[in-house]
N, C-alpha and C positions, 0 to 999 in steps of 0.2 A: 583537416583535423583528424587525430588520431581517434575512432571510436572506442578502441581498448581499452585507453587510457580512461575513460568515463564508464565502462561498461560495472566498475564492480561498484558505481556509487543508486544507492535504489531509492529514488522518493515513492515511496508506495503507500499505500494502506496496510498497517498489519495484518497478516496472515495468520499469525503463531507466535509464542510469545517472547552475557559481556563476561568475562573471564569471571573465572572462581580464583581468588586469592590472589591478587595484583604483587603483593609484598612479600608472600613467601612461597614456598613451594614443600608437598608432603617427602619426606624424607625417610629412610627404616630405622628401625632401634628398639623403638617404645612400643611394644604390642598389647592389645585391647583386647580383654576377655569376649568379647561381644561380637564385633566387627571383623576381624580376621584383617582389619586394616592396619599397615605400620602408620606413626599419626605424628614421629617425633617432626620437630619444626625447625624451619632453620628460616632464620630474617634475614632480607637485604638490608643490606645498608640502610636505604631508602625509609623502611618498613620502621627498621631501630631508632634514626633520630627522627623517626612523628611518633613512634610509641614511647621513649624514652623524654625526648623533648616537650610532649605537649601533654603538661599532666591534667589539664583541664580535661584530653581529649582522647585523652590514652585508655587503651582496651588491650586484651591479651586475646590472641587466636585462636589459644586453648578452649577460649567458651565455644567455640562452635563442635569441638570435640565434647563437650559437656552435654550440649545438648542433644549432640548423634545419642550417645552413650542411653542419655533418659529415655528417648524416646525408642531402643532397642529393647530395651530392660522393661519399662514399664508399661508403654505404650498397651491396648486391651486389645491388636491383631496382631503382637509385633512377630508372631510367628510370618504375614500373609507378607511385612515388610521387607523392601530388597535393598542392596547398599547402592546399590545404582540409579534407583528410583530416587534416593535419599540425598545421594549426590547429584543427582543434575536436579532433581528439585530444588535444591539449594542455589545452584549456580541460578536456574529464572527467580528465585525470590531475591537475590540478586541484584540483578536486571531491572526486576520491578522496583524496587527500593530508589531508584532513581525517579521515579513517579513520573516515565515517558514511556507511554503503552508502543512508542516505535523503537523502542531500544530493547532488543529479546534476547535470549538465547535459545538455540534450537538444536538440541539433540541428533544424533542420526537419522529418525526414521524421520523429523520433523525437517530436519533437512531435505531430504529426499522428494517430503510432499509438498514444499517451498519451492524445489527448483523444477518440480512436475509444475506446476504454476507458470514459472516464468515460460516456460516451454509451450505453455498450450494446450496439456494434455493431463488429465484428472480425473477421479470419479469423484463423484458429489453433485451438488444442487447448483453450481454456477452461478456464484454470487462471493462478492466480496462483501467481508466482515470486519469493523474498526469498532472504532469505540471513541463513543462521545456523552460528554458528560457521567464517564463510570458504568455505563450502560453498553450492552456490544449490540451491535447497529450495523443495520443493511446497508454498506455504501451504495454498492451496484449491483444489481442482479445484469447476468449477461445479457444478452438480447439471444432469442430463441432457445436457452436451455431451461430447465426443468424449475427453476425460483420464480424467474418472469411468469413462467406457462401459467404457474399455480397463482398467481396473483402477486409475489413478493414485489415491495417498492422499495427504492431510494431510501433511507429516513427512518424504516419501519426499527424501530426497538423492539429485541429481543429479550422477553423475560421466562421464560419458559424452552427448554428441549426436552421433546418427549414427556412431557409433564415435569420433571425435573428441573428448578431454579437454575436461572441463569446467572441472577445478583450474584455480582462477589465473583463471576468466572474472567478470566484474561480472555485474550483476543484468541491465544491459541486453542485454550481449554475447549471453548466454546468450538472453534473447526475443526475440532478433533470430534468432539459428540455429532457433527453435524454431520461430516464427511460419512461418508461409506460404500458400501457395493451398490452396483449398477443391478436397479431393480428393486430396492430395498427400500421403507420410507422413512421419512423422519419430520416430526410435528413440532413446528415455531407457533409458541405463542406469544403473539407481537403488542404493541399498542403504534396504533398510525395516528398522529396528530392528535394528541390528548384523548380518541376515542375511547371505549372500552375494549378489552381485549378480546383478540380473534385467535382462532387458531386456524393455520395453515399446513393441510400435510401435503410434503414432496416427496416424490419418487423420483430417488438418485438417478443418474445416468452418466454413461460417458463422455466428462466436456473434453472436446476437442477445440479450440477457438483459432480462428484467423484472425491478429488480431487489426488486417488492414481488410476493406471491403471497398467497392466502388460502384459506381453503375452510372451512366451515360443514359439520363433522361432524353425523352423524346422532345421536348422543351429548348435542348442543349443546355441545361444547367448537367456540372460534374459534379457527383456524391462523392467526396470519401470518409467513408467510418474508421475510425481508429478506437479501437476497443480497449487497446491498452497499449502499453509501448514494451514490447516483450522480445524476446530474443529474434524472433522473425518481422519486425516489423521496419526495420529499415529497410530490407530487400525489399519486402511487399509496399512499400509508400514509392520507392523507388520508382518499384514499375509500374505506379499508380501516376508518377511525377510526368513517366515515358508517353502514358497513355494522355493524359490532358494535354501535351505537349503536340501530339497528332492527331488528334480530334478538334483541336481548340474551339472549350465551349466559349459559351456566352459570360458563364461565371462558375467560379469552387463555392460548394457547402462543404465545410467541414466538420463534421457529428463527431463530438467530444463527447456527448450525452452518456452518463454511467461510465465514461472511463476512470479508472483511479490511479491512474498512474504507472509508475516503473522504470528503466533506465534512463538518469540526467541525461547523460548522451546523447540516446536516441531523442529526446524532446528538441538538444538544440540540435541535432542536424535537422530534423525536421521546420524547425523556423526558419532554420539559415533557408531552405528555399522561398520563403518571400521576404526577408531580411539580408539587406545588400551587404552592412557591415554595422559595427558598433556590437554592444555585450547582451545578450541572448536573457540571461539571468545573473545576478550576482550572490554569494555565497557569503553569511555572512558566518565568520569563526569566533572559535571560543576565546579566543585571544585578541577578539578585535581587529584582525583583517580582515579583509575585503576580497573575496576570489574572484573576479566576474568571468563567464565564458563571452566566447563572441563567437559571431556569427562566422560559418566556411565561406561565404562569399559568392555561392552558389545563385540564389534570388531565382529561379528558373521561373517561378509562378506568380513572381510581383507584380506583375501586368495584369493577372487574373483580378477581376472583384474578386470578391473572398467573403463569406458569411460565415462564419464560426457559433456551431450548435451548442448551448452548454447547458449542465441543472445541476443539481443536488450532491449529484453523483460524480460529479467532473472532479477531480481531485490530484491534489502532487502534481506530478507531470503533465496531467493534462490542462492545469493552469498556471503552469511555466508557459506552454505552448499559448494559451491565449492571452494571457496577460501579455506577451512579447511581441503578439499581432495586435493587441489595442492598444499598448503604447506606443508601436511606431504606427500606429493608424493605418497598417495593412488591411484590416480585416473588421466587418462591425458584430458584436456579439450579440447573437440570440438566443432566449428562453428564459434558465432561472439559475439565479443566483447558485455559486460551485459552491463545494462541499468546504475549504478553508485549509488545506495542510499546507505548510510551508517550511518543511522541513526535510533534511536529506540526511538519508542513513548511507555506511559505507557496511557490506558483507566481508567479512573475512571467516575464508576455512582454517578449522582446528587440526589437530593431531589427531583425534579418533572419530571424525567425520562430522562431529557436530560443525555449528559456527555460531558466527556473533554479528548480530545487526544491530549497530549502533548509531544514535545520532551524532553527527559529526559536524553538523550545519545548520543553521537558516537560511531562506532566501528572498530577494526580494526582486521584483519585476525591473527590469530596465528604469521606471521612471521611480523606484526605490520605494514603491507600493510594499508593506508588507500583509500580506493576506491571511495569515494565520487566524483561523476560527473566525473570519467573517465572511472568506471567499471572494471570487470578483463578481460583481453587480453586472447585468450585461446592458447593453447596449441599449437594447429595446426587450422590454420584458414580455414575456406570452408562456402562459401557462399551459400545461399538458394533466389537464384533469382524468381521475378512473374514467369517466363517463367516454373521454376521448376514448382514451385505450381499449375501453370494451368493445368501442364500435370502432375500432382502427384506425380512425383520425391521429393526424399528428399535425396540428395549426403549429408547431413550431416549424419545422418544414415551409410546412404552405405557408408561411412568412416569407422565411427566407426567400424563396422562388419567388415569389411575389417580385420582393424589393429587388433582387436582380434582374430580371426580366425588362423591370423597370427603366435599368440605367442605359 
C-alpha cells in the first residue's frame, strides 16, 4: 500500500483554526477609497444561477465589501487595522460558519506552526488542544514535557489564558495565546470535573517528541508507546516491529494513552501488522459512499497477545488503530474510555502558503461502530487516578502485564 497516497488525509485534534469565495474571484476596475483593494467581481457560472435562480436564497458578494468598508471607516482603532488581518480573518470566520471546529483555515505562520507539529518539533507546553462542548480542552498533554510536569490532565477545560477569557476563543486562538518561547510561562485556568477552578502555570520549553517508544521488560512483556502517528512514526514502529520480532516476548502493550491522532495512513499500516486481510477503517462520504482502506497484509505481530492501553486522550487515529484490533479480536483493551473523534480531514496547500483542513469524511470501525463523541469503551476498565500519578503508579500497566504473563 502506497503511504503517499494517505499521507495528506489528517484525523487529528485541532491545532489552529476552507477557501474565501468559492463562486468568484477579486478582479481590478472598481477602486475603494479605503482599502487600496481593487474589489470589482466577476461570477462563475456556478455562483450566477444560485444567486440568480434562488431568490429565496440569493445574496450579493458585494456585502462582504460593505462590511470591509464600515469597519475601515468607522471602526474606534481602525487606524491599528491591517487588510490582511481582515482578510484572512474573514477566510477562518469562514471555516467556522460551517460549525466544525476540524475544518480551519490556517494562514502562513499558522501553517508553519501546524506542520512544526507534525514533525515533532515546537516550542510550547506540549499538549494538545480541541474543543468539546464550545469549551477549548486539554485532549493530551504529552508524557514528560512541561503541561504533564505542571499537573495538566486529559479533560481539563480551559477558561482562562493568562487571566484573560478563554469563552468564545477557536482552537487556534487559544494555541496561539498559549504557545511561546522556551523559558517563558503562561497561566491555564482550568476547571477538572466540575471542581472549582485552578490555576496552572507552565514554563514553555522545547518539545521535541518521538513519536514511537519501546522498552523490553525484564518480565518479557514488549512496551510500545505511540504518542501520535506523525511523520516519523512509521520508521520508528518499523524498527519497533524488527525489535519484538528478535527478542520474542511473552506479549505486546500497546500505549495509545494521550495520543490524538494524525496520519490515516500511518494508523492503517500500523494495524495491517496484526491484521491479516479485510478493511482497516471505512470512510464514510458526503455523498454517501463507502471508502474502506484494508489491510497490507503484513500481520508480522498476530501471533503476539496484544493488550492495547487507552483514556481520554486516545483520539482520531489512535482509535482507528484500536477499534480495528477489538474488532478483529487481536488485541483486549485497557483503561478508559477514548476521547470520540471520528472524523477525517484532508490538508491542502494554497497559493500564498496558507492551507485548508477540511473535513472530508467520517469513519467507522471494521465492525461499522461509529464512535463519534462517545469513544470506545475498553475492554476491562481501570482507572489512573492524581493520586496514581503523584506517587508514579500506573495500575493500567500493571493490568495489562498482569493478564499477559497470565496466558
Amino acid at each position: 500500500m502506497n503511504v503517499d497516497k494517505y499521507k495528506k488525509y489528517i484525523p487529528v485534534i485541532a491545532l489552529v483554526a476552507i477557501i474565501f469565495f468559492g463562486g468568484f474571484y477579486i478582479g481590478k476596475g472598481n477602486t475603494q477609497k479605503n482599502s487600496g483593494i481593487d474589489k470589482e467581481i466577476a461570477y462563475s457560472e456556478e455562483a450566477k444561477q444560485f444567486i440568480f435562480n434562488n431568490t429565496k436564497d440569493a445574496f450579493d458578494f458585494n456585502l462582504y465589501w460593505e462590511v470591509w468598508d464600515v469597519l475601515k471607516e468607522e471602526h474606534v482603532e481602525k487606524n491599528k487595522i491591517k487588510d490582511k488581518e481582515l482578510f484572512y480573518g474573514s477566510l477562518k470566520g469562514l471555516a467556522g460558519s460551517t460549525e466544525d471546529p476540524y475544518t480551519v483555515f490556517m494562514d502562513p505562520e499558522e501553517t508553519n506552526d501546524f506542520q512544526d507539529d507534525l514533525s515533532g518539533t515546537f516550542e510550547g507546553i506540549g499538549a494538545e488542544v480541541g474543543m468539546r462542548n464550545d469549551i477549548v480542552t486539554i485532549i493530551a498533554p504529552l508524557d514528560g514535557m512541561p503541561a504533564q510536569k505542571a499537573g495538566l490532565r486529559s479533560g481539563d477545560k480551559v477558561y482562562a489564558i493568562n487571566g484573560e477569557s478563554a469563552i468564545g476563543l477557536t482552537v487556534h486562538q487559544a494555541v496561539k495565546k498559549i504557545r511561546g518561547e522556551k523559558g517563558t510561562d503562561v497561566t491555564l485556568t482550568i476547571i477538572r470535573d466540575d471542581s472549582t477552578p485552578q490555576d496552572i502555570t507552565i514554563t514553555r520549553g522545547t518539545i521535541v517528541v518521538k513519536s514511537v517508544k519501546t522498552e523490553k521488560r525484564d518480565d518479557g512483556i514488549f512496551v510500545i508507546k505511540i504518542s501520535h502517528f506523525n511523520a516519523d512514526t512509521l520508521e520508528l514502529f518499523y524498527d519497533a516491529v524488527k525489535e519484538v520480532l528478535l527478542t520474542d516476548p511473552k506479549g505486546l502493550v500497546v500505549d495509545l494513552r494521550n495520543n490524538p491522532g494524525g496520519y490515516l495512513g500511518t494508523s492503517i499500516q500500523v494495524a495491517s501488522e496484526w491484521i491479516k486481510e479485510g478493511p482497516i477503517v471505512a470512510e464514510q462520504l458526503s455523498d454517501n459512499r463507502r471508502n474502506e482502506h484494508f489491510s497490507n497484509g503484513k500481520a508480522r505481530l498476530a501471533d503476539f497477545p496484544t493488550i492495547v492501553l487507552i483514556n481520554k486522550g486516545s483520539a482520531s487515529a489512535s482509535e482507528i488503530l484500536a477499534g480495528a484490533l477489538r474488532d478483529y479480536k487481536k488485541a483486549t483493551l485497557v483503561g478508559e474510555t477514548t476521547f470520540g473523534k471520528a472524523s477525517v480531514q484532508s490538508l491542502r496547500g494554497l497559493s500564498d502558503g496558507s492551507t485548508i483542513k477540511v473535513t472530508v469524511a467520517s469513519w467507522l470501525t471494521p465492525a461499522g461502530d461509529y464512535i463519534n463523541e462517545k469513544g470506545i469503551e475498553p475492554n476491562i476498565e481501570v482507572e489512573l487516578t492524581q493520586e496514581d500519578l503523584d506517587n508514579e503508579r500506573d495500575p493500567q500497566l500493571d493490568r495489562a502485564v498482569e493478564m499477559l504473563l497470565k496466558e
